[in-house]
Structures are given as C-alpha cells and as structure tokens.
LUMNUMAR-604023 format. One record per residue (C-alpha): x negated, y negated, z. Coordinates in steps of 0.2 Angstrom, whole numbers, plus 5000, padded with zeros to 4 digits. Example, Ala and Ser with C-alpha at 12.3 -4.5 7.8 and 13.67 -1.06 7.14 Angstrom:
BEGIN
493850225039/493250055036/
This chain:
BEGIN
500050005000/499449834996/499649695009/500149515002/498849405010/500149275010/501249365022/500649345038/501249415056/502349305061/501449185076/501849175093/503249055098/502548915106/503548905125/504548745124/504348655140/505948545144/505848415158/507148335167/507848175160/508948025167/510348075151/511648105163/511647955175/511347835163/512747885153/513947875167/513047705171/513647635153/515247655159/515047585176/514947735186/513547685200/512747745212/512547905204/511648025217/510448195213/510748325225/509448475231/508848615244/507348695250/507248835261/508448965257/507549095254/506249115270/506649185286/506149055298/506548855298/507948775294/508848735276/508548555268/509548465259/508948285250/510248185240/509348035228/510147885221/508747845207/508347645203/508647655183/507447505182/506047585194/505847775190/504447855197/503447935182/503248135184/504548175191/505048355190/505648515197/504748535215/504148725212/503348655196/502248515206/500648545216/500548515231/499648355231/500748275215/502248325225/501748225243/501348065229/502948085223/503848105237/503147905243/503547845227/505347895226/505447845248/504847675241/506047645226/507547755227/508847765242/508847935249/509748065261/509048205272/510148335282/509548495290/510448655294/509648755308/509348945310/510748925322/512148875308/511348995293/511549145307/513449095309/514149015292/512949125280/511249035271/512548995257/513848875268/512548815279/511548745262/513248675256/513548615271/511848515273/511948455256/513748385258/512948285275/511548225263/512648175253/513648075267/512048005274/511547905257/511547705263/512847705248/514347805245/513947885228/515347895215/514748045206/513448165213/512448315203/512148465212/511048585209/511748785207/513448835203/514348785217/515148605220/514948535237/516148435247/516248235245/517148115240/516248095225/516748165208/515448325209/514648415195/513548575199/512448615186/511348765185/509548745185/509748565187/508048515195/507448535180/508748455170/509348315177/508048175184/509048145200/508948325205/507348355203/506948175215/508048265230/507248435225/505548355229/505948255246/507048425250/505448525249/504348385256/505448365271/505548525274/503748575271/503148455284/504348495297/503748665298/502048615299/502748535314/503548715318/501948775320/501248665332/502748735346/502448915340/500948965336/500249115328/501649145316/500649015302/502248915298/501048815294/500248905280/501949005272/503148885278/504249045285/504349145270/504249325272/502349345265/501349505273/500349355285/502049315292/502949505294/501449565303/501649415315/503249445317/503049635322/501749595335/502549435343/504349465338/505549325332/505249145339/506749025342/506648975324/506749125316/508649165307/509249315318/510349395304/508949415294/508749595288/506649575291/506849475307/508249585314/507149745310/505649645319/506649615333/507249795335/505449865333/504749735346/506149765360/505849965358/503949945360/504349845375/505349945382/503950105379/502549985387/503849955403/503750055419/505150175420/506050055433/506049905422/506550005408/508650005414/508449815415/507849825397/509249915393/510349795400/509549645389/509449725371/511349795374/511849625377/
C-alpha cells in the first residue's frame, strides 16, 4: 500500500482554555440590574473546619486582572488576589461550623452559609450567581450555574476570598490543636491527616458524621478502652454508649 504523503495523522487537539468573563453581570447591568453579586464555597469536601461561603459584588470599572477559578491559582497569586478584590470590590463571608454540617448535612450547611454571605453583602444584591446546581435562598433573583467559578467573573472573585478565608482560618486551627497539620492539608483527608487522626482521635473541629472521622473515633475509643485497667473500663463503657 502506498501512503499519500499529503495525508497526515490528524494532530492533537489543542485544549482550549476558557476563563471566566464579566458577560453575565454586565449584561444585566445594561439593563439596570445592579449590584450584581458572585457567590462561592470552599471546604466541602475535608473532614475537619468549617464550610466557607464568599459572595462578591465586582466594581465594573475596577476589576482585578487574573482573576479566575481558585483551584486554578497558586497559592501566592491567589493571597494577591484575594487583597486586590478586599480593596475594590464589596464582599461577604459566612462560615458553617462542623457543628451545623453534622446536623443539616455538608449540602444545607453550604447553602446555608452562602445564603448568609449573601445577606451579609454591605448592599442587597438584585441578582446573585451561584455556583453548582442548586439556588440558594435570597431575595435576589438567583441563577446557579454549574461550574461557574470558571465562567462567570463574579464567582470566581468569592471562589477566591472563600478559599482564602477559609485557608487561613485553619492555619489558625492549627495553632489550638496541634499535631493534626491543619495547617499543611487544611483538613482534607490526606494520609498526613488520617494517621493523625487514628493516634489522637477527632479534635473539636473535626465533622463527627464523617465516615473517616467516625471510624477514627471508634478505633481510638476501643484502644482506649484495651490500654484501661479493667475497673475503668465500665466507666468507658458508659461514655462511648452515650
């Protein structure tokens, strides 16, 4: 068989990188819908720490440059970002402990804290972008769109001081329990942070229901209760029953 050397293997697609743009405020803007807020969390997936929740009103005139899904960022490029968008963009934190995600479920608590960040903006927005399939509640008109921290400029601003906020404060976590290194895997379940929690047990800011920290906490109270003298051990009995 002869070849034609002018058909060649087809080459690889080149990936197509798409960043977040400011399309979707700006047309609401042009009909004089304003504030138009970005909505985001960070944290739902680790097993200790809260779930943090950012909603971002972006200046249209004053736009940090960069901006873009949080997971896509370094570390570094997203602490710049995160000052530039405190210094030129009104914003609004809200946190849901390991206390509320044990008893609404990590889904309600993150709606719920990105309904409060919502609520905690300086200006009630009129329409708010969420990020995910599911709509939060506010007053707002409220669009959820899937993926949208790396669609919509907004999203990807409170996707940023969401995992900033959230970042830092388990930094701070790590200071009032040590040895877990909060401070290093930011409570994700990494293999540094499992073997610290199947010799100390679960700290107060651990999520209970957790499947690993549940596990963890059933291993570490039957090794106590092997390690106890035998008259302790009914005591024992009397706390893991409970």
């Amino acid at each position: 068989m002869i070849r034609d050397e002018k058909k060649k293997a087809p080459a690889k697609l080149r990936k197509i990188v798409v960043a977040p743009s400011f399309t979707r405020e700006r047309a609401l803007l042009k009909k004089g819908i304003w504030p138009v807020a970005g909505c985001d969390e960070a944290g739902r997936g680790p097993l200790a720490g809260p779930v943090v929740a950012a909603a971002v009103v972006l200046d249209p005139n004053n736009i940090p440059k960069g901006l873009d899904d949080s997971k896509k960022l370094t570390e570094s490029k997203r602490e710049a970002l995160f000052e530039e968008i405190c210094a030129t963009a009104s914003f609004g934190v809200a946190y849901a402990s390991p206390g509320r995600i044990d008893r609404d479920n990590i889904l309600r608590a993150s709606l719920w804290a990105l309904a409060r960040a919502v609520a905690a903006l300086p200006d009630a927005p009129k329409h708010v972008f969420v990020d995910g399939r599911d709509r939060i509640d506010t007053t707002a008109d409220c669009e959820a769109v899937i993926g949208g921290d790396a669609l919509v400029l907004s999203i990807a601003a409170a996707s940023i001081i969401a995992k900033v906020s959230r970042d830092r404060l388990m930094c701070r976590l790590a200071e009032d329990c040590p040895g877990y290194g909060f401070e290093v895997h930011k409570g994700y379940g990494v293999p540094q942070h499992m073997a610290a929690l199947n010799e100390l047990g679960p700290s107060i800011h651990h999520r209970s229901l957790f499947a690993p920290v549940a596990a963890a906490r059933a291993r570490h109270q039957a090794s106590a209760r092997a390690a106890a003298p035998i008259e302790t051990q009914a005591i024992l009995d009397i706390e893991i029953s409970a």
